[in-house]
DRENVOTI-131414 format. One record per residue (C-alpha): residue number from 1; x, y, z. Coordinates in nm, 4 decimals. Each point is the difference from the previous one (the first is absolute). Last residue first. Layout:
residues N
<node><resi>NUM</resi><u>X</u><v>Y</v><w>Z</w></node>
...
END
This chain:
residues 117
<node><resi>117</resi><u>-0.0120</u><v>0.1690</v><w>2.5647</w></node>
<node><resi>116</resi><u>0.3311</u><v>-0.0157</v><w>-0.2138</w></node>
<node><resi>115</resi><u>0.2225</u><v>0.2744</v><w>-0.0592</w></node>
<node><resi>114</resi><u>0.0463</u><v>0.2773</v><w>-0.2637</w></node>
<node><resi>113</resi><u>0.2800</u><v>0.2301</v><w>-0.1798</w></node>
<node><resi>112</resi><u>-0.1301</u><v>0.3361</v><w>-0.1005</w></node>
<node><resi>111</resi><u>0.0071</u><v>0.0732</v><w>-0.3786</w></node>
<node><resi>110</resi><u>0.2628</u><v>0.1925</v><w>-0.2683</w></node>
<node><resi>109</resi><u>0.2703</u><v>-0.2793</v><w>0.0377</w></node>
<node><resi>108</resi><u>-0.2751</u><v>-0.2425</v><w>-0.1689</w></node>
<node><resi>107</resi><u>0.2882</u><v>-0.2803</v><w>0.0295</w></node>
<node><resi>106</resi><u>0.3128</u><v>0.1156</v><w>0.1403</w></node>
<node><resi>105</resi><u>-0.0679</u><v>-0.1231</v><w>0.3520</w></node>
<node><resi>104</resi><u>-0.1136</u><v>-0.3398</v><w>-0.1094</w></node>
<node><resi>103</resi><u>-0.3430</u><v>-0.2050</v><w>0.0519</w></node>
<node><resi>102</resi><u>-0.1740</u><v>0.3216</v><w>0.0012</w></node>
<node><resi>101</resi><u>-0.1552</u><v>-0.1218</v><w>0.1819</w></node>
<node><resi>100</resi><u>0.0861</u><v>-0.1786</v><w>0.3540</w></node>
<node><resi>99</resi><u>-0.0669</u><v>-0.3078</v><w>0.0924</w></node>
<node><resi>98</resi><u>0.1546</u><v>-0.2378</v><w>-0.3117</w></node>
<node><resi>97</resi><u>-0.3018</u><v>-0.2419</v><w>-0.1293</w></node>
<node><resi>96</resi><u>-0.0250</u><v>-0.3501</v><w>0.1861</w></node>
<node><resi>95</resi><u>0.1966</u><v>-0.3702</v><w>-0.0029</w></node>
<node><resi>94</resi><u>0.0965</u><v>-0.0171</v><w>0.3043</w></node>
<node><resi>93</resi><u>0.3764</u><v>-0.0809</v><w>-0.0030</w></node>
<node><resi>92</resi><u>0.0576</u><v>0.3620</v><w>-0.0167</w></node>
<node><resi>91</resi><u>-0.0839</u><v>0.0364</v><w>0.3665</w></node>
<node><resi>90</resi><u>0.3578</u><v>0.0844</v><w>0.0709</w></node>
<node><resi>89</resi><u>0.1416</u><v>0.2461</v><w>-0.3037</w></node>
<node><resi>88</resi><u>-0.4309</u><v>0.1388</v><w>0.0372</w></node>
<node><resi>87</resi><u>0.0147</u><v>0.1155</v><w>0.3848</w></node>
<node><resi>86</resi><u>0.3689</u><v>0.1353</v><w>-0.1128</w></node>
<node><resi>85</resi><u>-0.1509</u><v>0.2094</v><w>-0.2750</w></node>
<node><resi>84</resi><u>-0.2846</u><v>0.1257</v><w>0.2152</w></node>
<node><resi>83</resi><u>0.2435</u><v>0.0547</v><w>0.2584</w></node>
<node><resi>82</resi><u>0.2170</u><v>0.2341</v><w>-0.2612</w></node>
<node><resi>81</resi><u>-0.2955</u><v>0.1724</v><w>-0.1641</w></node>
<node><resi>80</resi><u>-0.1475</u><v>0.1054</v><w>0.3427</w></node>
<node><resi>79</resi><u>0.3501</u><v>0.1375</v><w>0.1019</w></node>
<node><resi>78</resi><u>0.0365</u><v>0.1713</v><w>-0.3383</w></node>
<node><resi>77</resi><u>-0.3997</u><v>0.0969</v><w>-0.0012</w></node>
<node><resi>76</resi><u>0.0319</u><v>0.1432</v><w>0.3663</w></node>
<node><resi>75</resi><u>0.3452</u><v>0.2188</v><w>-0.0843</w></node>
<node><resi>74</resi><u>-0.1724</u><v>0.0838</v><w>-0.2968</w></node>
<node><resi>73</resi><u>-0.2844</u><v>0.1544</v><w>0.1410</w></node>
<node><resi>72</resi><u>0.1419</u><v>0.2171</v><w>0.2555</w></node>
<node><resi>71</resi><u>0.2757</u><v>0.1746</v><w>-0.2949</w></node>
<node><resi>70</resi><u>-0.3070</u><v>0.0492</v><w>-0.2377</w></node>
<node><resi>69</resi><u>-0.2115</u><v>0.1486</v><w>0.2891</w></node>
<node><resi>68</resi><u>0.3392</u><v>0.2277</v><w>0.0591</w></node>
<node><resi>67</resi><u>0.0179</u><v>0.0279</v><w>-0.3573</w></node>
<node><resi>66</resi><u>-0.3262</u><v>0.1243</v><w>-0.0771</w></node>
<node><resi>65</resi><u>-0.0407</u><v>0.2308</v><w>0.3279</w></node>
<node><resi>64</resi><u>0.3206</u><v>0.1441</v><w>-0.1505</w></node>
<node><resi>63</resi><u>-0.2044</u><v>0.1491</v><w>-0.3438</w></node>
<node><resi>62</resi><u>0.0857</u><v>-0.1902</v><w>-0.2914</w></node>
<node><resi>61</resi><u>-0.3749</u><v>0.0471</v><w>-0.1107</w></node>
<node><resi>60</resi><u>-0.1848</u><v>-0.2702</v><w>0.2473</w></node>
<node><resi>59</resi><u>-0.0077</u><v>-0.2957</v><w>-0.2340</w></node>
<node><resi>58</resi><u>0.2715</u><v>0.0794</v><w>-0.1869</w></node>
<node><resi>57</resi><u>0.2427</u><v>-0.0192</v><w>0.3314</w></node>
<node><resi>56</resi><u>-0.2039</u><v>-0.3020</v><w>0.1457</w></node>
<node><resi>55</resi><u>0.0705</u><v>-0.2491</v><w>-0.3002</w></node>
<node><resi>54</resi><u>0.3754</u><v>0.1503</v><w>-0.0038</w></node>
<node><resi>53</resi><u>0.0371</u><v>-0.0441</v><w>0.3584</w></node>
<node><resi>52</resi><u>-0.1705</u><v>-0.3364</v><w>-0.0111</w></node>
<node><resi>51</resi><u>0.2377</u><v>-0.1396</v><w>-0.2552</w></node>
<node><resi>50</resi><u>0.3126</u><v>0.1160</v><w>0.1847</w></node>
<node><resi>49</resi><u>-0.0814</u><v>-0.2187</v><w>0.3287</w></node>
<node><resi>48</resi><u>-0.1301</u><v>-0.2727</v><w>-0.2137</w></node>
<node><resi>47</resi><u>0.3052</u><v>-0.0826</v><w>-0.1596</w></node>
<node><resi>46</resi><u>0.1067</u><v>-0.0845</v><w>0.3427</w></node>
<node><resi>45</resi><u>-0.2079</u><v>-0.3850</v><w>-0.0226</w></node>
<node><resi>44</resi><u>0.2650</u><v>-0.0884</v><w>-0.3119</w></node>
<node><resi>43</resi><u>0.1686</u><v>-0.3106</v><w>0.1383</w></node>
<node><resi>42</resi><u>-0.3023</u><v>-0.1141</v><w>0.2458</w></node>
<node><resi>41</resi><u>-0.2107</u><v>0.0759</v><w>-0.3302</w></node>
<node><resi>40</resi><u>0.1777</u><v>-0.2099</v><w>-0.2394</w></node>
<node><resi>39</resi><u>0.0087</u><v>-0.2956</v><w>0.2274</w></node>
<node><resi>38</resi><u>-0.3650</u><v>-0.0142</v><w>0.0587</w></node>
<node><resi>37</resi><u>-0.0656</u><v>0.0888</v><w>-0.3641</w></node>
<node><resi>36</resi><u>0.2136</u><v>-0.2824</v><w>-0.1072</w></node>
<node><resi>35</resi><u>-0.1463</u><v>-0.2546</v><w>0.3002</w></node>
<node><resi>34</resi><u>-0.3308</u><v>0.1085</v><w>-0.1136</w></node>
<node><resi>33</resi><u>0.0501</u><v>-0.0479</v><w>-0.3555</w></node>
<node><resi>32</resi><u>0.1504</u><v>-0.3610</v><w>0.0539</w></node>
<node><resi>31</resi><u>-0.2924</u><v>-0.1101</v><w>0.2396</w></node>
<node><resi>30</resi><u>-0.2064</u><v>0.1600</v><w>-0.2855</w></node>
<node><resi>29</resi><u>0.1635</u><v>-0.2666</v><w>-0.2625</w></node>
<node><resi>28</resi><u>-0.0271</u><v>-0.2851</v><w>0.2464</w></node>
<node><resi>27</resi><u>-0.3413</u><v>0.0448</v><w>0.0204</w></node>
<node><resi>26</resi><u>-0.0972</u><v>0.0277</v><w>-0.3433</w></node>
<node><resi>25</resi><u>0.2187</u><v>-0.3489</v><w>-0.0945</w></node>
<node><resi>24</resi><u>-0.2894</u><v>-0.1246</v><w>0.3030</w></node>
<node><resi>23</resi><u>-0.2593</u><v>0.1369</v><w>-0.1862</w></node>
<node><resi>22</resi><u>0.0925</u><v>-0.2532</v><w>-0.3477</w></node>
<node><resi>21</resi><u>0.0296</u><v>-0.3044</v><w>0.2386</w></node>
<node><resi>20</resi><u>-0.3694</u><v>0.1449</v><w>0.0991</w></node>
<node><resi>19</resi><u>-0.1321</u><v>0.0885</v><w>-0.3292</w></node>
<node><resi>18</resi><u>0.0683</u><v>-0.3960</v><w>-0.0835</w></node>
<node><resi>17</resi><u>0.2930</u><v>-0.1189</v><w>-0.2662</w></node>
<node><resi>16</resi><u>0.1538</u><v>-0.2096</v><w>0.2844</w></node>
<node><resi>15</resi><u>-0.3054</u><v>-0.1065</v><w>0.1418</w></node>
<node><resi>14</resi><u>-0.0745</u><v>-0.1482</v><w>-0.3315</w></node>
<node><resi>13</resi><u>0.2865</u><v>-0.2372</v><w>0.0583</w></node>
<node><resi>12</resi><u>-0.0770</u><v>-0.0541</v><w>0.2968</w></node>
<node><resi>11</resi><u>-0.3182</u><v>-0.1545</v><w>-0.0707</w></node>
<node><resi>10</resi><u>0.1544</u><v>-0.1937</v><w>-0.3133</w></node>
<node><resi>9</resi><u>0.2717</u><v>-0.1854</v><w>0.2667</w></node>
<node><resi>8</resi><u>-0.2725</u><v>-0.0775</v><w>0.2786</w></node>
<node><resi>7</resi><u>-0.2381</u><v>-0.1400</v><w>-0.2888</w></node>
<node><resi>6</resi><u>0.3266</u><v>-0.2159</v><w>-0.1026</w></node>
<node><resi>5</resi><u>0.0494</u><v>-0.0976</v><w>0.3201</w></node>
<node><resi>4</resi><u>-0.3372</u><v>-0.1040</v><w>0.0924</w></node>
<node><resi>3</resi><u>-0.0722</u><v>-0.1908</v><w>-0.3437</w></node>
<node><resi>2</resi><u>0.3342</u><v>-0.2264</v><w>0.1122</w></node>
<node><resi>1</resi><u>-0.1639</u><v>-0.0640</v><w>0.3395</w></node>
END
């Protein structure tokens, strides 16, 4: 019994130090950067709405088609941004990527925001 325990006691011990004890720190870490982007983009979803009229503007010349595309677009990507940001605040425990890329609004200002498939 005494050679039992102590096998038990080395075995988890080298669990401890295994690539598995070692992915499970890795989970936690991208629950954390979900919930942050999550939270982040439910605050700052409306920053989209200006975003795609500038994208859309130098896209199509600064002509009024531009910012009336521009003006259509953001209004989905600000919405879109917000629930995406919400979906990931609640599912956060879950240990994936953040949905929606750019992770943050300001980040790559200069290209389209996208969704998951």
């Amino acid at each position: 019994m005494d050679k039992t325990v102590k096998l038990s006691l080395v075995l988890s011990f080298l669990f401890l130090f295994s690539s598995q004890a070692v992915a499970a720190d890795s989970n936690i870490s991208k629950s954390g950067k979900k919930l942050l982007c999550g939270v982040t983009n439910v605050i700052t979803g409306f920053v989209e709405l200006p975003k795609n009229v500038m994208l859309k503007n130098q896209q199509e010349g600064g002509n009024f088609y531009g910012v009336a595309v521009g003006l259509a677009a953001g209004i989905m990507h600000s919405v879109g941004r917000t629930a995406i940001g919400l979906m990931d605040t609640v599912t956060f425990i879950i240990p994936t990527n953040p949905s929606v890329t750019p992770h943050y609004v300001w980040q790559d200002f200069s290209r389209e925001t996208a969704y998951p498939n």
